[in-house]
N, C-alpha and C positions, 0 to 999 in steps of 0.2 A: 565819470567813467563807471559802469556797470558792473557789481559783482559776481552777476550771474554769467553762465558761459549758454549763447547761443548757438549751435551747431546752423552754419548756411549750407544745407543738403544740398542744394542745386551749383553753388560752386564748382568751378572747374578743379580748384585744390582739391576738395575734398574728396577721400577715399575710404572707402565704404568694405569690411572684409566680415565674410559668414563667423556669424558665433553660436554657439550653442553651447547650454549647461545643459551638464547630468551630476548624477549622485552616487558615490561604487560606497559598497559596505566592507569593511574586512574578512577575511574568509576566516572561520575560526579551525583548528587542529587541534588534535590529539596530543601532540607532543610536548607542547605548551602546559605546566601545571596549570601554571601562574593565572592562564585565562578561563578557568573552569568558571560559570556561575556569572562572566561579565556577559553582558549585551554588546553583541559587536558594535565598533563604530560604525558613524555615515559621515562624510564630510563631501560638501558642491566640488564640482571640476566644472571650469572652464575651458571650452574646447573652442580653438579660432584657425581659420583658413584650411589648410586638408585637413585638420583633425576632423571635423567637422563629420558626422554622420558613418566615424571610423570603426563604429563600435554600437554592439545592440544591447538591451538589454537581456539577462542572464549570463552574459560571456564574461570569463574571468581574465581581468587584465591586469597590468603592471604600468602605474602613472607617475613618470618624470616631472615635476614644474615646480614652479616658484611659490610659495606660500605667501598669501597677500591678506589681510584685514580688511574688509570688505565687506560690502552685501551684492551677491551675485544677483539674489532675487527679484532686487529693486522691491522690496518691501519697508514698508517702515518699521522703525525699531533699530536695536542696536548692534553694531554692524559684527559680523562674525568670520570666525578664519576661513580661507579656501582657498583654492589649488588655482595657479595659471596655469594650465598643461602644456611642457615641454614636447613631450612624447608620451604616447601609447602603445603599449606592449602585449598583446594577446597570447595568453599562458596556453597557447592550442594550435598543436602541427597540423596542419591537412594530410588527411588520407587521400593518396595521391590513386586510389583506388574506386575510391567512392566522391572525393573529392567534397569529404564533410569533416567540420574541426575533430578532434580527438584531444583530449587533456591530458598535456601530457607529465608522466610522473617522475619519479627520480629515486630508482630503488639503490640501496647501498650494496655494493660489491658482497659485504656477509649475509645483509636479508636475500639477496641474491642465492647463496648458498642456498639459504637454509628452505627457499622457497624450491628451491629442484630439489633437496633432499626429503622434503615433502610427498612435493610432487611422484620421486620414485619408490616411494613406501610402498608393498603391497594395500596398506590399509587409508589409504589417502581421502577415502570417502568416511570411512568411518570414524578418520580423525579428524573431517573437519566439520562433521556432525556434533562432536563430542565437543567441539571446543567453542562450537555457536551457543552464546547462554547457557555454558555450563554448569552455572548455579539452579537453573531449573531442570527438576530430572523429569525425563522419560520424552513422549511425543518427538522422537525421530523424524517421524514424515514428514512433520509441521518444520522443525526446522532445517529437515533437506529442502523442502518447499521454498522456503525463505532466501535461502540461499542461492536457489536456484534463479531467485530473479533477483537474487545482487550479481552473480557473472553475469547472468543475460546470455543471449543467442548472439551469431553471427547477424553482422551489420551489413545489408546488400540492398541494390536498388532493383525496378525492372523498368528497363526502357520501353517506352510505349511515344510511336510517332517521335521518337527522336529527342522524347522527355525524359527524365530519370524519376521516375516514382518511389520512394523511400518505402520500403516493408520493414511492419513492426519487428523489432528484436529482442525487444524488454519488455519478460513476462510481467503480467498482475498478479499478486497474490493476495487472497483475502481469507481471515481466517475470523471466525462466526464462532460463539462458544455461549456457556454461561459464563455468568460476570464472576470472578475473584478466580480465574482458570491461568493467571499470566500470559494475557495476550499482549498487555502495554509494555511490558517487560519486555518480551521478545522484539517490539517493533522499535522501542527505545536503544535495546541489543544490536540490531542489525544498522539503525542511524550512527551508531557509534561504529563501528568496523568498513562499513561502504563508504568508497574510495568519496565519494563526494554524497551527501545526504540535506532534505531538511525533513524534520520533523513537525508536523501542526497537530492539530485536533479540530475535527470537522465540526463539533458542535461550537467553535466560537470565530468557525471562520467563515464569510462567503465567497460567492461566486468567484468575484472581482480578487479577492485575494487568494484564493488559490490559482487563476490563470493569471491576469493581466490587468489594472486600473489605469485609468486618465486622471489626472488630477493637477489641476493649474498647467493645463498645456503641456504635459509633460506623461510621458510614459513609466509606469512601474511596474516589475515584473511580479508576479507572483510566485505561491511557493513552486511550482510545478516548473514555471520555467528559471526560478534559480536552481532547482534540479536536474539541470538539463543532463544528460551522458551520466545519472544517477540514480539513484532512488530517491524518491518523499514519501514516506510514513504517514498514513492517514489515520488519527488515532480514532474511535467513538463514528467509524463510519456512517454510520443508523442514525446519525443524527445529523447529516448534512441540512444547514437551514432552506428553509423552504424548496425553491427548485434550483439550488446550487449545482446538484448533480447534473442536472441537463449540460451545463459550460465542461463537464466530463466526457463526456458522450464522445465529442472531436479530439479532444487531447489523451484519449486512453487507446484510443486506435488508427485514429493520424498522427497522432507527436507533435500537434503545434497548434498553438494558438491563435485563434484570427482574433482581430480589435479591428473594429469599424466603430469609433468613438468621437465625440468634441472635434470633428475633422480628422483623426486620425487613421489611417489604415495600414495595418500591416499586417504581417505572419510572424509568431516569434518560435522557435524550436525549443519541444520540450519532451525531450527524448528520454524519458523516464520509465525506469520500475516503479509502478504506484505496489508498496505492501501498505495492506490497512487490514484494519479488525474491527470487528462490531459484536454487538449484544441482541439479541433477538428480543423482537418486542414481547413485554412482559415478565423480560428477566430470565425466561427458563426456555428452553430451545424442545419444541416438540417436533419426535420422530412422526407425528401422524399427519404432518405437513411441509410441504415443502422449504426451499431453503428461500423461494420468494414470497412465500407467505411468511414467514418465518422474521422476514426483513420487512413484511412491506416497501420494498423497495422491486423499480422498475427491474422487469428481465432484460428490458434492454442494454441495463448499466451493467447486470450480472453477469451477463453472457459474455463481456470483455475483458473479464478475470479467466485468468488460464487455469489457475488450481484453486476449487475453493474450499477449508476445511473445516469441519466441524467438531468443535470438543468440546464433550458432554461431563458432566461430574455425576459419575455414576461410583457407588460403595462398591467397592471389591478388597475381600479382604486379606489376600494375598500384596494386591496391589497399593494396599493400605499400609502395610507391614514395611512394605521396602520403602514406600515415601517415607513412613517418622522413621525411619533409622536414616536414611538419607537427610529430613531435617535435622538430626541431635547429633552428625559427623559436620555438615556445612555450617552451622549456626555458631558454633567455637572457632576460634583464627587458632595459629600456633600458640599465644599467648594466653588462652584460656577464655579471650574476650570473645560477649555476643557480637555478632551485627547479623544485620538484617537478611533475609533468607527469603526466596519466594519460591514457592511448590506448584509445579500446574502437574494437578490430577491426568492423569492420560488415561485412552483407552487400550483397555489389552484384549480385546478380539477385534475382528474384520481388517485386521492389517493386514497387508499382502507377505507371503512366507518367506518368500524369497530375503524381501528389503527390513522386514521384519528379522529373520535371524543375524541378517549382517548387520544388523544398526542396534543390535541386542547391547542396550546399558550395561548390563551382569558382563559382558565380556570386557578384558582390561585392556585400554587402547588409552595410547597418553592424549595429551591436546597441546595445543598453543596457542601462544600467548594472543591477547586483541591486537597487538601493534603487528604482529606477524599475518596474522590474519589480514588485516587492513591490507599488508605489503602483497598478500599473494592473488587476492581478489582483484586487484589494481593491478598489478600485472597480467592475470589471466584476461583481465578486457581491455588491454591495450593491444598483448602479443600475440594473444589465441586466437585464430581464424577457423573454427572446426568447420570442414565441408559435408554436406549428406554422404554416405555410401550406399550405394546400389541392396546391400543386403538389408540396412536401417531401416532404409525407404519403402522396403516390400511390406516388412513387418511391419512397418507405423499402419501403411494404407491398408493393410488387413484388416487389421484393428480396426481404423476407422471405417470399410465397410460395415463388420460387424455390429458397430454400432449406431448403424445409420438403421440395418436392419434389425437391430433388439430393441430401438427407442421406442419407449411409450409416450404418447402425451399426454403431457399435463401433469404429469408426476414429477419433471422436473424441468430443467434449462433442455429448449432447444438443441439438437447436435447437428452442428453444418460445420462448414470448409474452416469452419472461426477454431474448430477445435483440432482440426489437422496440423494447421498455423502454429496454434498451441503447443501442442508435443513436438513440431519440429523444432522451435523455440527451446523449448524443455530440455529438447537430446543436446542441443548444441552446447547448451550452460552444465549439462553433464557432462560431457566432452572435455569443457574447460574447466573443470574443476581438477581433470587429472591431469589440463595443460597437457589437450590430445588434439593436433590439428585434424582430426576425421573422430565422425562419430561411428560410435560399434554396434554390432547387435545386441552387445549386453546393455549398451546405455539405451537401445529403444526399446527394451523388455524391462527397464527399471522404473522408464518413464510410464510408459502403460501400466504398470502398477500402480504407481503411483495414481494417478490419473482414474484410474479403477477405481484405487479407495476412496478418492475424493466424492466419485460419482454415488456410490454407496451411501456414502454417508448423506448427500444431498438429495437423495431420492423419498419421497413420504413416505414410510408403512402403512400397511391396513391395520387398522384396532380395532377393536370387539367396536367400537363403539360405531365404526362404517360397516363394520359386516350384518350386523342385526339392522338393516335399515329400518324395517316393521317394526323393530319392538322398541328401539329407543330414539332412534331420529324425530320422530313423529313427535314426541315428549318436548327435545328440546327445540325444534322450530315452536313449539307451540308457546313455550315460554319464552323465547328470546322474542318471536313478535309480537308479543304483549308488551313485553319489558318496550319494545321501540316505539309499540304506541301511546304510552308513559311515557317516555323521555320526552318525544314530540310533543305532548300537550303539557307535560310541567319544566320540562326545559331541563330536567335534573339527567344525570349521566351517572351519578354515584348510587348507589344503595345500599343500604346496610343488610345483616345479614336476615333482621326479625323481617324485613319489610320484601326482602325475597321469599322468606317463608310463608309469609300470608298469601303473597301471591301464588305461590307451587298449593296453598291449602285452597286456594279460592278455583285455581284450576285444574283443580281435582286428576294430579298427574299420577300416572301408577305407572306407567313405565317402567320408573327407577325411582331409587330412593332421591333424596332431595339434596345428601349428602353427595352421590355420586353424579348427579345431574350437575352441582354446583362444578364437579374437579376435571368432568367431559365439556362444560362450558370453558374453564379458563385453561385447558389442555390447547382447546381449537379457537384460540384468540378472540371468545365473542364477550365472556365476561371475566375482566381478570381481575385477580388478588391485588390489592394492594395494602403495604406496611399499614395503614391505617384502620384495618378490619373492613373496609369498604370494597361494595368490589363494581369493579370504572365497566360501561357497557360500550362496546368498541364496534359501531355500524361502517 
């Protein structure tokens, strides 16, 4: 007799029923000390007969079965734990309106209160300004900005031929600075309080794992679609590897991922606020360039950011005075003890007046706590439906003729229909912060401020150094295309400082001094500074 089992396929006994594995991870929570600092788990499910293709990846579910010792994978090696699935439970009501999941939450009867007692504060905007990273003082706009893509806009379709087409609702927010300004801070801040988040960093991630991978026949989701009806936090933006950003492109303004892979085809949903930060190449963010020269990165990826903002670490010594007294009150607990404390410098001109006196730090407005915050954000985008009003509406599309007709080109991002979209998005996640089913005329004058400053900021200045084209242009083209036909023929990119100056002696430049030639070169990103006394030639 045989010890082996032969399976006779063709048998009329034999009965044949669909199988399929997947893999679910635990969700991790707040609530939880105990799990701070672990790695959630992953363990295989076994899915057989209707289970069977019950369930996509990104969707959060709830899995009944029997715990079996096994290898599901049929791989060799030693055999490991995994799940028979009894049942499948999807943690997501359908919107019987739109007819797409919604996640659903579970507030307690007292967050309950305290979320309407909130909400009827005359001061509700300025309290939940104050209590977003309130360890870093000042930049209000920055983080109304933030906040404003953790509510998100109303969720709506338009039928076209009798199809339902999804419009975005969940703004992008990116915020562009000098480095040591607490930008990781704020986006690590808002991962924490958003009702559902993940947090990555673009410099060690790619494509594939920010949308969607194929791997051994099997589907896995990336961060963007574990983030689905959330935000993902893009840390170190500026550094997306190679052309990762392109797999961007369709998921920051459709909401889903296509995979056409190893035979696979599908569409996965990833209905997300992308907030991300980045650093401007060369460390120091020049006003005499725009905010895509600034990135080198495509207008086309920038243009699907709804608000983009820039902070600058500029001396002011007023504004100098109230940071160290602000760090030497946060840096002691009640017990005398340090910890740790992060300052982001902010700007104190071109803010708009209005959003600017109300969001004024110097005025005393209490905050609450993170876990409140989490509770009221989560409510406000499950219950808040804010619709446009006829007086919102006029005022938005003012505005934006206005600035269809003040646009210059090439000073900054395009302005088309992307940015109407934008501010309507904007008003509504205004709206729901005061957990207001209609939006007002004051939330579409807050937003156009807003919006304002952003552009401001994002727009290049003239500098002596574009205005005098005749007297110093001419200087540095003449030196920087030397310097390229050097790098071309010895292959070198670096140069030190004696071996620039021979060259500025050999090319007998009067223009300008050599000093100022060197700091109008690494100003306009052609030759920059680096820690090493070198300075890197950037064609």
């Amino acid at each position: 007799m045989s010890k082996s089992f032969v399976a006779e396929r063709e048998s009329s006994m034999t009965k044949c029923i669909n199988l399929q594995k997947i893999k679910i991870q635990e969700m991790s929570t707040l609530d939880n000390a105990d799990e701070e600092g672990r790695i959630p788990r992953v363990i295989d499910i076994e899915l057989s007969s209707d289970l069977v293709d019950s369930v996509v990846p990104g969707e959060v579910v709830t899995v009944s079965g029997i715990l079996k010792a096994g290898d599901p994978t049929d791989k060799p090696g030693p055999s490991s734990l995994y799940i028979d699935a009894v049942s499948v439970q999807k943690i997501k009501s359908m919107d019987a309106t739109l007819g797409v999941p919604v996640k659903a939450i579970d507030v307690p009867e007292q967050r309950l209160q305290e979320i309407m007692s909130v909400a009827n504060s005359k001061t509700t905007l300025q309290t939940l300004v104050r209590s977003f990273c309130p360890h870093i003082y000042g930049n209000e706009l920055v983080k109304m900005g933030l906040l404003l893509g953790l509510f998100g806009g109303s969720r709506r379709s338009s039928q076209i031929d009798a199809a339902a087409l999804s419009v975005r609702s969940d703004p992008h927010i990116l915020v562009v600075g000098d480095p040591g300004l607490g930008k990781s801070q704020l986006l690590t801040f808002a991962s924490l309080v958003a009702p559902r988040a993940v947090y990555v960093c673009a410099n060690t991630s790619t494509a594939v794992g920010l949308t969607a991978a194929v791997q051994d026949g099997s589907l896995e989701a990336g961060a963007l679609v574990l983030a689905d009806q959330g935000c993902c936090c893009i840390d170190e933006f500026d550094k997306i590897i190679g052309d990762s950003w392109r797999s961007l492109l369709d998921v920051m303004e459709q909401q889903t991922v296509n995979v056409a892979k190893a035979g696979i085809v599908c569409t996965l949903p990833a209905r997300t606020s992308i907030l991300a930060a980045a650093n401007p190449v060369g460390g120091h963010y020049s006003k005499e360039k725009s905010v895509v020269e600034n990135l080198k990165m495509d207008s086309a990826l920038l243009s699907r950011f709804d608000l983009i903002f820039v902070l600058l670490d500029k001396p002011n010594a007023d504004m100098d005075k109230v940071l160290s007294e602000h760090v030497l009150g946060s840096v002691k607990s009640e017990k005398g003890q340090l910890r740790s404390a992060t300052v982001l410098l902010t700007q104190v001109t071109q803010a708009p007046t209005t959003l600017r006196e109300l969001l004024d730090p110097k005025h005393p407005i209490g905050t609450i706590d993170e876990s409140l915050l989490r509770h009221y954000i989560s409510y406000a985008r499950q219950k808040i439906t804010p619709r446009m009003t006829e007086e919102a509406a006029i005022i938005l599309q003012e505005f934006y003729l206005d600035m269809r007709k003040k646009h210059i080109p090439d000073e900054t991002l395009p302005i088309t229909t992307r940015h109407l979209e934008s501010m309507i998005r904007l008003s509504e996640a205004r709206a729901k912060m005061e957990l207001r089913n209609f939006v007002s005329a004051q939330d579409a004058h807050e937003v156009i401020e807003l919006v304002t400053f952003c552009t401001a900021d994002t727009v290049q200045t003239v500098s002596t150094t574009k205005i005098r084209k005749g007297s110093k242009t001419g200087g540095m083209k003449k030196f920087v295309s030397e310097l390229i036909k050097i790098s071309s023929r010895t292959g070198e990119t670096e140069f030190t400082t004696q071996q620039l100056q021979a060259l500025f002696d050999v090319l007998k430049i009067t223009e300008l001094p050599f000093g100022e030639l060197l700091d109008a070169l690494n100003e306009n990103g052609y030759l920059l500074k680096k820690s090493t006394g070198y300075r890197l030639l950037v064609t």
